[in-house]
N, C-alpha and C positions, 0 to 999 in steps of 0.2 A: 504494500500500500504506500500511495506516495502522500507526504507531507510537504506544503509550498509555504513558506514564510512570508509574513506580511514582514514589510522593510520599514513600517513606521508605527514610534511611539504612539500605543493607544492610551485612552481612560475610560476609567468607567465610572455615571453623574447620574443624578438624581436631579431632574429638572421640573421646575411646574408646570410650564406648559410649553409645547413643540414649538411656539412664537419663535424665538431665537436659535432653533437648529437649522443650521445648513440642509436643507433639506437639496440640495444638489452637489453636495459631497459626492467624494467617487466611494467613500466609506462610511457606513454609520447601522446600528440596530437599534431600532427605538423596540420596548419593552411596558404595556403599561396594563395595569390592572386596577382593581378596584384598592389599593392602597399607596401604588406610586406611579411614577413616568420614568424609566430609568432611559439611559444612552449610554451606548458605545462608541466611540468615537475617536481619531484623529486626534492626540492630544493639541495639535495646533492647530484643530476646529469648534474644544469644549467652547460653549455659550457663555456670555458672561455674566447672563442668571443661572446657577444652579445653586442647589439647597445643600447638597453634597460632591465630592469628589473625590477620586482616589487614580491618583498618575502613574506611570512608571510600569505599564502593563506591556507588552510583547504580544504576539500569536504566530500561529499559524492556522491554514484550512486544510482537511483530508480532499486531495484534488479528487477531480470528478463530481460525477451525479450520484449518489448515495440511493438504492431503491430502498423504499419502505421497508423491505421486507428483511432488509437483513437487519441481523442483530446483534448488539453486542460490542461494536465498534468503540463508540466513545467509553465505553464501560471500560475495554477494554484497555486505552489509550489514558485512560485516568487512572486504571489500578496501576499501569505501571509506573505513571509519575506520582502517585502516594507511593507506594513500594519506595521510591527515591525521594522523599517527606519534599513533594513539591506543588505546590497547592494548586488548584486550575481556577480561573471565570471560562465558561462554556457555554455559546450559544449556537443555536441552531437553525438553521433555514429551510427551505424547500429542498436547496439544492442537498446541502453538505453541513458537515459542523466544524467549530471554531473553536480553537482551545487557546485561551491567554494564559500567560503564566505573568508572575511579575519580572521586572528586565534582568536582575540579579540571576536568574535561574532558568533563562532565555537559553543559551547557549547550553545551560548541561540538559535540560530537557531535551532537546533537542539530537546531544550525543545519546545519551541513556537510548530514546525513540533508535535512533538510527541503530546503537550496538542490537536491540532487540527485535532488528530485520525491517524496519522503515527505511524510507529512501526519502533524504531529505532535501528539496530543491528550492 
């Protein structure tokens, strides 16, 4: 399975409302429910209204189209950076899913993934 690295500082915000997001970013996941607004996003696109924030995050995507049907992937891909006490934000789309880590633990996530038969691009 391949692993494609995103090349820029993300974060992740707690916003009040979508008003002030780039909403023509080439990067962002808005997340909201019946107790918050969260955002993903570009750290050099966070809003300059947010309520919270947390910087210094990293990712990458499992390339390709992910069928519903399979199972087990990010489960998979998270025991083994707990296994290596390295924490994940993980979000998910139509396509595929997304794993941040913080930027400190960028780089060995990333070895660990690759020694246990990922291909990292």
């Amino acid at each position: 399975m391949e692993l494609k690295k995103i090349d820029y500082k993300l974060s992740v915000c707690k916003v009040p409302d979508v008003s002030d997001i780039d909403l023509a970013a080439d990067f962002y996941f808005i997340g909201k429910t019946d107790e918050e607004l969260s955002l993903v996003c570009r750290t050099d696109s966070v809003p300059q209204r947010t309520i919270e924030r947390d910087d210094g995050w990293r990712g990458f995507r499992i390339q390709g189209v992910l069928d519903f049907s399979l199972i087990g992937i990010l489960s998979k891909l998270s025991g083994i950076l707990a296994e290596h006490k390295i924490g994940i934000f993980a979000v998910s789309t139509y396509n595929t899913d997304y794993i941040l880590v913080k930027e400190e633990n960028f780089e060995r996530a990333l070895s660990v993934l690759a020694s246990e038969g990922y291909t990292v691009v």
